[in-house]
Phi, psi and omega in degrees: 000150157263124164233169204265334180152188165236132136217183191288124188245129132332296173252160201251009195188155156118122156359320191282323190309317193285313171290310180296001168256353177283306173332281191307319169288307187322303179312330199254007117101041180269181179247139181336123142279100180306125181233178154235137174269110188245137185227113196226192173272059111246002159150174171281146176233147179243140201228112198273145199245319187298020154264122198284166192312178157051006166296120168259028156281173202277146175272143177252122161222137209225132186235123189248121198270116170348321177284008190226021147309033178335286203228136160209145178195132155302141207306167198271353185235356194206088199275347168303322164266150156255161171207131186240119148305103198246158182241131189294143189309327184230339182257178169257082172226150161226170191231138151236122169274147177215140170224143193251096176275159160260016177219209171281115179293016201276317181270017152292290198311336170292309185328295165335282162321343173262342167295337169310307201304329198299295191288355180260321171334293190301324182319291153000285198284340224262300201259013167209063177301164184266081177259167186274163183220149188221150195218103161290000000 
């Protein structure tokens, strides 16, 4: 994946939210960084791949923990992009990341979802647990 940029979202969810930062980063014509999007329950990591070997610059690696995770979705008309919507950890500010494929981002975008799911499960049993009851 490339990516393209971040910026500060109004909303915290939707489609329309995404196309206007897809709109809005295109435009502003910078060029795509190869990274890898490593995707787990407990969140996304973005990883900058565009540091040549052997290189002491510092590497970006930048990690969004699932619970500050709103939204992801591929654009509805242009499936090379993605976009994940994160909420800043202590303030009501939200960035929509936007990324660039070279083919359709829709299974990062399923993957995201099913690490949601994962990750809302465990939340579940965690924070409401289940005891069994036996009834003699």
């Amino acid at each position: 994946l490339g990516y393209l940029g971040s910026v500060e979202t109004i909303c915290h969810k939707g489609n329309s939210v995404l196309c206007q930062a897809v709109k809005k980063i295109v435009a502003t014509k910078h060029k795509a960084h190869s990274c890898i999007l490593e995707v787990s329950d407990q969140g996304l990591r973005m990883v900058d791949k565009s540091k040549p070997p052997g290189s002491s610059a510092p590497c970006h690696d930048y990690f969004y923990s699932l619970k500050n995770v709103s939204f992801c979705a591929f654009h509805p008309t242009d499936h090379r992009y993605l976009g994940f919507i994160t909420k800043h950890p202590q303030l009501h500010r939200f960035a929509c990341h936007v990324f660039l494929g070279c083919e359709s981002t829709r299974p990062v975008a399923e993957s995201v979802g099913r690490a949601f799911e994962r990750f809302y499960t465990k939340f579940i049993e965690t924070a409401y647990p289940i005891e069994d009851i036996y009834i003699e």
